[in-house]
BAMIKOL-662326 format. One line per 8 residues: number of its first residue (from 0); their letters; for each residue x, y, z of C-alpha. Coordinates in nm, 3 decimals, decimal comma. Layout:
# BAMIKOL-662326
NUM) A) X/Y/Z ~ ...
***
This chain:
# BAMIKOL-662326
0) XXXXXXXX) -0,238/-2,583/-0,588 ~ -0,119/-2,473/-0,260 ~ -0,114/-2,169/-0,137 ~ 0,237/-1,986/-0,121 ~ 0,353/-1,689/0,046 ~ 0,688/-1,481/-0,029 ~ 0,991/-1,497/0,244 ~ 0,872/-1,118/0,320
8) XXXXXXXX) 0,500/-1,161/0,306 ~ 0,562/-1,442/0,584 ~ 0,790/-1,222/0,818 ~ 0,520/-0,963/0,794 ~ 0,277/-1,181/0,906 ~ 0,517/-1,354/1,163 ~ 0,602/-0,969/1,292 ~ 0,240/-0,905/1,456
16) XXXXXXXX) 0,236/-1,208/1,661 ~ 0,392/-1,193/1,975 ~ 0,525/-1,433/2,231 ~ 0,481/-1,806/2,153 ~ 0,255/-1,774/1,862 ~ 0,496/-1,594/1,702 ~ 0,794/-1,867/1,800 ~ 0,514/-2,137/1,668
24) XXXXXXXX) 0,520/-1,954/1,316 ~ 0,878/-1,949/1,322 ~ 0,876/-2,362/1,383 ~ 0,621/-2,372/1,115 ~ 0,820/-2,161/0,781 ~ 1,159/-2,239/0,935 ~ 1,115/-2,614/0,995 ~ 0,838/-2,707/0,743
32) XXXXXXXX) 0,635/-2,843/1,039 ~ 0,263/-2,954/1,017 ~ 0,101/-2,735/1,302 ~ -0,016/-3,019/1,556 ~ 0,383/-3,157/1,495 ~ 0,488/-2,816/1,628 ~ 0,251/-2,833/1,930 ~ 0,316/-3,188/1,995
40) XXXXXXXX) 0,717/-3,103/2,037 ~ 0,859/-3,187/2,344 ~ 1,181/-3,013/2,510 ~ 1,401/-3,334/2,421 ~ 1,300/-3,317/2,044 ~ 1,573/-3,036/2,016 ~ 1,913/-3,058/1,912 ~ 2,085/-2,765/1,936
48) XXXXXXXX) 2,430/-2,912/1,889 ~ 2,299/-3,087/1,543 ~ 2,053/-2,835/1,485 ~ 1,773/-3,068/1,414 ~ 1,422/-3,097/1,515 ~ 1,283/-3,470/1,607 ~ 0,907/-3,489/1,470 ~ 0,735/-3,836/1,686
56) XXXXXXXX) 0,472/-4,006/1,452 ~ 0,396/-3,751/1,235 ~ 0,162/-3,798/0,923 ~ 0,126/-4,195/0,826 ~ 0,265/-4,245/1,229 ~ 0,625/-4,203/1,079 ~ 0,945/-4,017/1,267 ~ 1,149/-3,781/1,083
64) XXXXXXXX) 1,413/-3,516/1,143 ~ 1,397/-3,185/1,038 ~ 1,615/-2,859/1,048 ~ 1,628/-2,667/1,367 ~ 1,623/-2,277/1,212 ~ 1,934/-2,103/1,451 ~ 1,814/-1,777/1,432 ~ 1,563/-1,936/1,690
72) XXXXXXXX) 1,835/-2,094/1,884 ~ 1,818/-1,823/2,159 ~ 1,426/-1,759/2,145 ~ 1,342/-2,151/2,211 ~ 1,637/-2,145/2,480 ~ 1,429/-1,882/2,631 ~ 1,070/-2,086/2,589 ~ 1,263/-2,420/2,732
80) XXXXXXXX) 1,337/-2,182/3,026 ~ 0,947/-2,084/3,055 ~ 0,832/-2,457/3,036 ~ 1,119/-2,504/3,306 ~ 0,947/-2,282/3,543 ~ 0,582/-2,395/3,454 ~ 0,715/-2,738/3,549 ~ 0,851/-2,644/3,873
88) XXXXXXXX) 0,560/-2,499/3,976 ~ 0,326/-2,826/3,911 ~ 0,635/-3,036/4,059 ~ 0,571/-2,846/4,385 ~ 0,225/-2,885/4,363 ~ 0,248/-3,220/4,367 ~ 0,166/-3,283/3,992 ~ 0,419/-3,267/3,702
96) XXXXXXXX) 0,331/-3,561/3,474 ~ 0,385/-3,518/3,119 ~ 0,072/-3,601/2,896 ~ 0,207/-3,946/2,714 ~ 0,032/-4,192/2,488 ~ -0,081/-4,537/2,698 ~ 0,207/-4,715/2,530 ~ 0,468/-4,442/2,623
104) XXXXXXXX) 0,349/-4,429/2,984 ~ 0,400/-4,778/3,062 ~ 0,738/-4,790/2,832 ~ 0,861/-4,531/3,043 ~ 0,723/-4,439/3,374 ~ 1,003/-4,390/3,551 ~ 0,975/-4,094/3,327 ~ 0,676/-3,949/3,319
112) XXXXXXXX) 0,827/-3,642/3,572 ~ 1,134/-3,584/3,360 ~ 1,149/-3,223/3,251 ~ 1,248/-3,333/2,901 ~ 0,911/-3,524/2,815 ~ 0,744/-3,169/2,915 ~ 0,543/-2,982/2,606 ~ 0,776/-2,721/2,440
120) XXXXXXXX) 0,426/-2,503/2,441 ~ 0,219/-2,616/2,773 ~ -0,121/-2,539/2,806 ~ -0,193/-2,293/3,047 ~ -0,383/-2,520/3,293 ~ -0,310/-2,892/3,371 ~ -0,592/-3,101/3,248 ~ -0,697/-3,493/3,300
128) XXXXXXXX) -0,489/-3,739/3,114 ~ -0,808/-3,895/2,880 ~ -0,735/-4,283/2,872 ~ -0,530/-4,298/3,194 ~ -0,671/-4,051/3,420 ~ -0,404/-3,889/3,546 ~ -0,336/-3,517/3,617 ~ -0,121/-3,376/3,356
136) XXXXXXXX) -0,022/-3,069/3,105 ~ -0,125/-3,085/2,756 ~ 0,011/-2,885/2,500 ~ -0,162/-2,554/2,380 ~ -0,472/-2,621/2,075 ~ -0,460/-2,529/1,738 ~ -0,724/-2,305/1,808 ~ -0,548/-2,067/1,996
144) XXXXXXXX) -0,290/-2,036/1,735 ~ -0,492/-2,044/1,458 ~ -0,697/-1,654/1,618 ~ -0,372/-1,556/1,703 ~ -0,271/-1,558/1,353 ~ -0,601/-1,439/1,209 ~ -0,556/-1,124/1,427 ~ -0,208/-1,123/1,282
152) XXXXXXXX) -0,280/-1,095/0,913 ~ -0,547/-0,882/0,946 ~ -0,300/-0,593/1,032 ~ -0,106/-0,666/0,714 ~ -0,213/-0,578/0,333 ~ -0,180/-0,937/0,225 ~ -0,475/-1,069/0,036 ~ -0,443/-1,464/0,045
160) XXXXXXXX) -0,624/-1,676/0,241 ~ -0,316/-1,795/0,506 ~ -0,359/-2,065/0,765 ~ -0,100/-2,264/0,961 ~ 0,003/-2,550/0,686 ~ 0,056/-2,228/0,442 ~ 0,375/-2,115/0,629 ~ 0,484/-2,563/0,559
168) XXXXXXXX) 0,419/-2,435/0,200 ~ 0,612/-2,183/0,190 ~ 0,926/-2,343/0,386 ~ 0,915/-2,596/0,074 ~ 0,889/-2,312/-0,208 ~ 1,158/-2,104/-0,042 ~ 1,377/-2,419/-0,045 ~ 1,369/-2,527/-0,358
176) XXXXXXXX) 1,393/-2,159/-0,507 ~ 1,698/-2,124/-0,310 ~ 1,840/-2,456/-0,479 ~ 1,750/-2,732/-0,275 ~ 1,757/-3,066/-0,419 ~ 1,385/-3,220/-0,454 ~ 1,497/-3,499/-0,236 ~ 1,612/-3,291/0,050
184) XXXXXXXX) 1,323/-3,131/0,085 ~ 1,072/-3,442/0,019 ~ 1,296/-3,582/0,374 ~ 1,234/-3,278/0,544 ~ 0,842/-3,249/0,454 ~ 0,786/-3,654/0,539 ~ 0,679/-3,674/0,219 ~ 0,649/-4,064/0,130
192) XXXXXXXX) 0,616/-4,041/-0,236 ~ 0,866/-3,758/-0,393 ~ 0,508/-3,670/-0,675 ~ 0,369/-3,514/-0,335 ~ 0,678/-3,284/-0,303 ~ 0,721/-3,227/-0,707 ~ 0,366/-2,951/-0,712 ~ 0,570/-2,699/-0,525
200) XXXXXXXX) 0,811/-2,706/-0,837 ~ 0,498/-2,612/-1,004 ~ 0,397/-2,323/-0,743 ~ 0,720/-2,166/-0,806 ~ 0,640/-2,167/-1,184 ~ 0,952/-2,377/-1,297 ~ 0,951/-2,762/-1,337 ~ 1,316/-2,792/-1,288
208) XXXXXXXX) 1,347/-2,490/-1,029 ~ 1,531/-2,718/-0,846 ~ 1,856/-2,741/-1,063 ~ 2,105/-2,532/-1,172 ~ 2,237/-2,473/-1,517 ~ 2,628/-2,544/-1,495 ~ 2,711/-2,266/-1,652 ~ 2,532/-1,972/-1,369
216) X) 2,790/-2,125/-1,151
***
């Protein structure tokens, strides 16, 4: 069984990071992301007008939409802004490449430049694309994220043992507690088979959490 946390034992934890780890934690309880699908976002996967989050081959290489959170509307506005300026800078260095798969680079490398294929969370130095050698900026490891939020829930009282995916846990719980339907949230998780989605009825202690009686409305 998964581990869970509450909606305030996750804020608490979300309240001592700071900066882009603490946006990243956002992504991860208020999108239900996996945490290399958060790092691997790129500006254009954002929809502010739909409010939807585009997730590129994640688990089993499949696509999927998920909900963009708009309490972090103005936050990622100001990230996009960051990643704007870290751009510039490599652009007038004479670099500026997005890091792409092979098969994306040659799809589309008139491209590669564009400010919308950039990282929503660069590295902090440009690196050496690995199968076609050129200079580019990856996006930030997991590592980094996951001490960031090992320092973080060491200054709270909570007494589980939290890593990234537990914040994807706990955007399925709260869900279905709040009355989602089972389907919804298999769709939003990329869940193929809906069994996979059906143990976090279990978490929350109620089979059919997910349904209302008639009569409480």
């Amino acid at each position: 069984m998964p581990t869970v946390l509450t909606h305030d034992e996750a804020i608490q934890i979300i309240s001592h990071l700071h900066g882009k780890y603490a946006l990243i934690a956002n992504m991860l309880y208020g999108s239900g992301l996996r945490i290399n699908e958060a790092l691997s976002l790129r500006v254009k996967d954002l929809d502010f007008n739909q409010g939807t989050v585009f997730v590129f081959r994640g688990k089993g290489k499949k696509d999927r939409y998920t909900l963009l959170p708009k309490t972090l509307y103005q936050p990622l506005q100001l990230q996009i802004d960051d990643v704007k300026r870290v751009h510039k800078r490599d652009l007038d260095d004479g670099f500026g490449m997005a890091s792409l798969p092979p098969s994306l680079v040659r799809k589309y490398k008139h491209a590669v430049k564009d400010f919308a294929w950039q990282y929503l969370f660069p590295s902090s130095t440009r690196c050496v694309h690995p199968y076609d050698n050129y200079v580019c900026r990856h996006h930030l490891h997991e590592t980094t994220f996951r001490k960031a939020l090992r320092t973080a829930l060491l200054k709270t009282d909570i007494c589980k043992r939290v890593k990234a995916h537990t914040f994807r846990h706990s955007f399925a719980t709260e869900l279905l507690r709040a009355g989602s339907d089972i389907r919804t949230v298999q769709t939003l998780l990329g869940h193929e088979d809906v069994k996979t989605t059906q143990i976090y009825t279990h978490v929350i202690g109620d089979t059919f959490a997910f349904t209302s009686s008639p009569i409480d409305k």
